[in-house]
N, C-alpha and C positions, 0 to 999 in steps of 0.2 A: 504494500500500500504506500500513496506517497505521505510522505511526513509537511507538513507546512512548514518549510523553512524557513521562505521567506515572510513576510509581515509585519506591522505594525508594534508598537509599543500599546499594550491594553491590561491595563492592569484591574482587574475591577475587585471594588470594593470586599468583595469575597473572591481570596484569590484561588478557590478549590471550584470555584466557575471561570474564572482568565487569569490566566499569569502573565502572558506574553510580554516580551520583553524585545525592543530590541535599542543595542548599546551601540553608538560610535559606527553604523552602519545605515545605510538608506536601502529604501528598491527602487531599480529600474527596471522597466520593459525590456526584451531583448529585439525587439523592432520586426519587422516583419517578416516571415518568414525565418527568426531568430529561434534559437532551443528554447523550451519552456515557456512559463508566462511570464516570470518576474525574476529578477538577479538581486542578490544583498551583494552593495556595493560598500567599499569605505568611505567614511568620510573623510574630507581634506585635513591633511595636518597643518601645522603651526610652524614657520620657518621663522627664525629671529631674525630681525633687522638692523635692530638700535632700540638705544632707551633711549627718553627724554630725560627723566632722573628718576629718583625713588620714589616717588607720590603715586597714589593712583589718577590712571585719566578720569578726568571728569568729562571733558567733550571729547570731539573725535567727528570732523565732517570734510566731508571730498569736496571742494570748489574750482571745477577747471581744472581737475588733476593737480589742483595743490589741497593738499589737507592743512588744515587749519585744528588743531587742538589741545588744551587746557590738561598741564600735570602738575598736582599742589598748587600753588599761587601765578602758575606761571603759563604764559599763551603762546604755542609756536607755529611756527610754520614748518611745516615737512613736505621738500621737493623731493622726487623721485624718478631717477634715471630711467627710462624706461627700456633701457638696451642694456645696462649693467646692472639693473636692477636696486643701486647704491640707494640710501634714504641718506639727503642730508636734512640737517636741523637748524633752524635758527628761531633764537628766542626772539617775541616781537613785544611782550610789553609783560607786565604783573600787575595782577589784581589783589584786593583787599582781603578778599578770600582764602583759604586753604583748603576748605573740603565745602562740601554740600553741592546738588543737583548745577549743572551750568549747561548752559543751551548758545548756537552758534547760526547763523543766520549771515546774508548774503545778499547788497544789492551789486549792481555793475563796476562801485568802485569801494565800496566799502565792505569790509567784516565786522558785523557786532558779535559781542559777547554780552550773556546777563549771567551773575553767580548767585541770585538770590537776594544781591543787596544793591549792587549796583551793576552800570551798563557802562559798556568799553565801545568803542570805535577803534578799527586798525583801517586806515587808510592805505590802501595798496599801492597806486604811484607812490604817495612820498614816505611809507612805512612810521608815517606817526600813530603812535600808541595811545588815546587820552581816553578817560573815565568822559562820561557825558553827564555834562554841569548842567544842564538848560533846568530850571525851577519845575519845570512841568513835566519832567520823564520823572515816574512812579520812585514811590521810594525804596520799594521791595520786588524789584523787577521778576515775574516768576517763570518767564519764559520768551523768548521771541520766534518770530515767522518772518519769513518775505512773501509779500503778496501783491503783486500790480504796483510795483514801485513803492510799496511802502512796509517798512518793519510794521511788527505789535508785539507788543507786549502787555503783561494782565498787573495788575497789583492786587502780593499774595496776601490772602484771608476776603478780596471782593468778590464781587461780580467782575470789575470795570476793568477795561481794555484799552489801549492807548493805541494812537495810529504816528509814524515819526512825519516828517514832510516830507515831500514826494525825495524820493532818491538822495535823504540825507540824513542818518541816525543821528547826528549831533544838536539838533535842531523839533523840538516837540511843542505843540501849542495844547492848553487847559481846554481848548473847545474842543478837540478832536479826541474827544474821550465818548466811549459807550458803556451802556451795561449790559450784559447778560443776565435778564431778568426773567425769565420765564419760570424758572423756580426758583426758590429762595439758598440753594447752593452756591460754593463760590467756584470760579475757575481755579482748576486744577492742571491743565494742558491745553497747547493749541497744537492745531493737524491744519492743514493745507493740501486740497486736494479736490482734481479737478475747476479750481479758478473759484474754490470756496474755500471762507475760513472755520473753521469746525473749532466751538469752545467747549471744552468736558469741564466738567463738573463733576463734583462728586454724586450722585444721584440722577444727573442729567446731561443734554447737551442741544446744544443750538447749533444752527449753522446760519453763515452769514454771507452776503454777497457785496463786492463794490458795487455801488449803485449809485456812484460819483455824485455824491450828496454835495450843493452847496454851501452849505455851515454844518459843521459839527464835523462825527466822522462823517469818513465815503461809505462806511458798509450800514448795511440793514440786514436786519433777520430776513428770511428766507420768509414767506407770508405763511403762517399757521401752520409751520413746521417746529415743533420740540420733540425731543426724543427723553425717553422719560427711562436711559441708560446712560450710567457716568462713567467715572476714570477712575482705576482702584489702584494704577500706578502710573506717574506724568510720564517716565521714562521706557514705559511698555509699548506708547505711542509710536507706530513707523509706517510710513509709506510705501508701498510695496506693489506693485502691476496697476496704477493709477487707483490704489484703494490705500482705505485705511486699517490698519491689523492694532487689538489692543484690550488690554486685560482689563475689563469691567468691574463695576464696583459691587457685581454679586458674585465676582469668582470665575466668570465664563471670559474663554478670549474668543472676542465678536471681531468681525471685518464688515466694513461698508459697503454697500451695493446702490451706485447710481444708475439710475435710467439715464441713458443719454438725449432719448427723446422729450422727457416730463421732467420739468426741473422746478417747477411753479409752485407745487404744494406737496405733500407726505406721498404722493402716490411715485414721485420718484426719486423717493430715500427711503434704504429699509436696513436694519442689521443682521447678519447671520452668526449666528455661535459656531465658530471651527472646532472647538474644544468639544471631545464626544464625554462623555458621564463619565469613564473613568478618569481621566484628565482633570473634569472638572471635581469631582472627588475628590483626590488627589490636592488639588490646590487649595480647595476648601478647609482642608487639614493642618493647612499651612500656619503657621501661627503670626508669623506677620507677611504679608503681601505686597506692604506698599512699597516695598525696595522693589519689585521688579523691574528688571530692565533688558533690552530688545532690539535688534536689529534685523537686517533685511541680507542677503547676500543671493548670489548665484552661483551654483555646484553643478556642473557641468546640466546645462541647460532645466537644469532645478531650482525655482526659487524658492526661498526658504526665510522661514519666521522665525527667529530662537530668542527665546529668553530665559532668562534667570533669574531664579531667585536664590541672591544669596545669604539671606538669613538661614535656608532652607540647605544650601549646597547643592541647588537639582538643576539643571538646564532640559529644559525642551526645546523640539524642535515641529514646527507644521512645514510639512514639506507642502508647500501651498499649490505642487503639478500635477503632485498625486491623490495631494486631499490626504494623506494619513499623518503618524507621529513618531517621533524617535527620540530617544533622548542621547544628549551628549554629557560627555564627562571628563575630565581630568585625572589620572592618575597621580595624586603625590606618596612619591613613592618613600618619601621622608616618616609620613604615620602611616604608610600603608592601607589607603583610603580613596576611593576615589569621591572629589568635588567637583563642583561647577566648573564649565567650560573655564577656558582661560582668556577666551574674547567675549567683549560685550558689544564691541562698536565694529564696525564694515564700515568700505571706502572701498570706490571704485577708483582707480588709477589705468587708464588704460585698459590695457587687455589684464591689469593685476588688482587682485581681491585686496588689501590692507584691512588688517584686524588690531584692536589690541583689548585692553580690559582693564579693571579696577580694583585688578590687584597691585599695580605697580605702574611705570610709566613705560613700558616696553613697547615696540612697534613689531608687529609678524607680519609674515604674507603668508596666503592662505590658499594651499594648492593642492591637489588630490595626486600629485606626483611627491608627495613630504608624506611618510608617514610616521610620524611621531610630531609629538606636540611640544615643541622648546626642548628638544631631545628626550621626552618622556617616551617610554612605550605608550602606546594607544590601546588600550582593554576593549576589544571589541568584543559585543557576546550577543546573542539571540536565542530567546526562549520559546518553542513552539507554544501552539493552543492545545490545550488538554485535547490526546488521544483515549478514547474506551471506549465499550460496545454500548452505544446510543441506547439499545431497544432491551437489553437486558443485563447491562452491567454485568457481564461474562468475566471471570480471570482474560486475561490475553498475557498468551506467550509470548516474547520476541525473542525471537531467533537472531536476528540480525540488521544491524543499520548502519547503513550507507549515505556518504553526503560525497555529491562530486564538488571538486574543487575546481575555480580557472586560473592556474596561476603564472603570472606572468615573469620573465626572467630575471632575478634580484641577487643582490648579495649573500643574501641571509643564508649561511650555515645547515644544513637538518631543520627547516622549521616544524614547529609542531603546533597541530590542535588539539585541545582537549572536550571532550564530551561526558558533563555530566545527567543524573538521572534524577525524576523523584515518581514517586509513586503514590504520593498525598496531597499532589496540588502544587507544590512548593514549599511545603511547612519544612519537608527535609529531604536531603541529596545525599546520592551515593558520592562516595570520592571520585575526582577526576579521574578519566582513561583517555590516556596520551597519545597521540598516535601521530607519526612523520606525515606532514602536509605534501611532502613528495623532493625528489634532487631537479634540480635547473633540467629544464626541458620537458618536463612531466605537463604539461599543460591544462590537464583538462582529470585528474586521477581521480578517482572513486575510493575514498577513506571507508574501510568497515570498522567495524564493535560488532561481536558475536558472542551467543548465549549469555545473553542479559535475565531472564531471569520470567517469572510469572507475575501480573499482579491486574489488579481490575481497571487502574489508570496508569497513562504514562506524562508525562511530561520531560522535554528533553533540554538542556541549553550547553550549545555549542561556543567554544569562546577563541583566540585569534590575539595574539597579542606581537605576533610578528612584524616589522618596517618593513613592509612586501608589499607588492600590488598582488588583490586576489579578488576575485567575488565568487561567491556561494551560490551556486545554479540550481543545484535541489538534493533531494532525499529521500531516501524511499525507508522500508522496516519490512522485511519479512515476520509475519504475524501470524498467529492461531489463537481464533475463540476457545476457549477450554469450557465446555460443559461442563 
């Protein structure tokens, strides 16, 4: 029989009904006329580039192929060779700040920054660095956007929203302020998308449109549109295939769905929950949430959602091509533990992915030719969906199981897989059984395990902790019902 190798991350709430698992690997198709349905692929590794210094990032945004982003007090620019692939660094100004949420934004010639308390301008021709003095940018700046030629930003614990003047962050007037009032929440985050400005709240959200108003702001609510779902973390906010992806303030991650045609009123704005019940489960458990944090990236023609939560040490992943989940992790192999990814932020550069994260101020590039993560191994594992006899919970023998390997030609030594069992769901597992993934040139080898044993479930989880290029094509289990 074939064994479900490939698949999702599903853990439900009772895991003697789904354990499934899968670590540090994705599926893909194998295309038409390809073997099978579906392949477990790796996920990309983490190449080091350069630090910034010891602090964690706090931003991290691609503008034009320069990245612009904030570590501890400090704001830099990172250009990147695109033929030697070298990052250089330069520092362009310091903030008041050391730590807490910072947000980065971009018109034609300027870069703002806000850290929470105050707001920066980096002027690009002449590389001036200055806080923005004007009396009328907010005092506790909680976020910024660019939108139609103008920043926003909210002031944190309101409603109210500030717009800067057209094509100038340095520069704010007291009339061009609005509120988000549809319910009595304050903003919490702003999204941009599709040529609106989307305010979250905690409990809610509006959306707003330039409507090149003559006094006051330019935007207005959308006419008798409120959405009566909010923001459970500012940071889980990301734009992603002209949508919005983002952990909600009952625990679910929802994405936006606009009609391109109906844009007038509620009939063409709707939310979907991407998070299936065990996910949402799962996150529900959580004990704090609102650190979460999220980005966007592309895996060989995959886009993908991850965030993390690291109160928790968990990363997810929605692969947003296939519609299903995975989770990623880190290996420290110092407490012998795995934690949360080790990127929070994405950057496109070019044809190259740029990550880093908030543990530190380091730069990675992110490629599915790395595997290892900052020279960690990469713990990849996947847990089938409960096998036993549906219709009378029979013993079942297994005689023998089979996974073929694709493996492509690498350095690595004898590498090996190991494959363990359980036979209660996952409460508990036999010990590993080891077995040689195969020598250079074996390309495509069929791994067995034989005379395993009798029992009335099976559950199996294969695990890979090799720096190889491989992916998992399938499995089969020579089986017998036992009367």
């Amino acid at each position: 029989m074939k064994l479900p190798i490939t698949g999702p991350a599903y853990k439900h709430p009772s895991i003697d009904v789904n354990n499934q698992r899968c670590v540090n690997m994705f599926t893909m198709t194998p295309g038409p006329e390809g073997r099978g349905t579906a392949t477990l692929v790796p996920t990309a590794g983490l190449l080091n580039m350069t630090i910034l210094n010891s602090f964690p990032i706090r931003a991290f945004k691609a503008i034009e192929n320069v990245i612009y982003a904030v570590a501890g007090n400090r704001a830099y620019k990172i250009t990147i060779n695109l033929v030697t692939e070298v990052a250089t660094t330069l520092e362009i100004g310091t903030l008041s700040t050391t730590t807490g949420d910072t947000y980065i934004a971009a018109n034609p010639t300027q870069i703002m920054f806000v850290d929470g308390t105050d707001g920066y301008i980096y002027t690009v021709g002449s590389g001036a660095f200055a806080i923005i003095s004007d009396a009328d940018f907010p005092t506790l700046p909680g976020g910024v956007v660019f939108l139609d030629g103008y920043f926003i930003t909210f002031q944190t614990g309101t409603g109210l929203f500030y717009t800067s003047a057209l094509n100038n962050g340095l520069a704010w007037d007291a009339a061009d302020v609005a509120t988000a009032e549809s319910n009595m929440d304050k903003i919490v985050g702003l999204g941009v998308v599709k040529g609106d400005l989307w305010l979250f709240g905690t409990i809610s959200l509006e959306i707003w449109y330039n409507a090149a108003n003559v006094s006051g702001s330019p935007f207005s609510p959308r006419d008798g549109l409120e959405l009566r779902t909010g923001c459970g973390a500012a940071k889980s906010i990301v734009e992603l295939d002209d949508l919005l992806i983002w952990l909600d303030n009952r625990g679910f991650i929802v994405q936006s769905a606009i009609s391109p045609f109906v844009r007038s009123n509620n009939s063409g704005y709707e939310l979907k929950i991407v998070s299936d019940e065990a996910l949402t489960t799962e996150i529900l458990s959580y004990a704090d949430r609102s650190d979460a944090i999220a980005m966007s990236y592309n895996d060989r023609g995959h886009l993908m959602y991850q965030i993390t939560f690291p109160s928790e040490h968990k990363t997810w992943v929605f692969d947003y091509t296939s519609k299903s989940w995975h989770e990623r992790s880190f290996y420290n192999a110092q407490f012998g533990a795995d934690e949360y990814h080790l990127a929070q932020y994405a950057a496109n550069v070019g044809q190259l992915t740029i990550m880093a994260g908030i543990r530190n101020g380091r730069i990675f590039k992110s490629s599915p030719s790395v595997y290892e993560d900052f020279l960690q191994p990469i713990r990849r594992r996947r847990v089938t969906a409960l096998q036993h006899d549906v219709e009378n919970y029979n013993l079942i023998g297994v005689d023998r199981v089979a996974v073929r390997i694709g493996i492509a030609d690498s350095n690595v030594v004898s590498p090996k897989i190991t494959m363990r069992y359980s036979n209660d769901g996952g409460h508990t597992w036999s010990h590993h059984l080891i077995r040689d993934l195969g020598a250079v040139g074996e390309y495509a080898k069929s791994i067995t395990w034989n005379r395993l044993g009798v029992a009335r479930e099976w559950l199996f989880e294969f695990s890979i902790v090799e720096p190889m290029p491989f992916s998992i094509i399938d499995a089969t289990a020579i089986a017998s019902v036992e009367n």
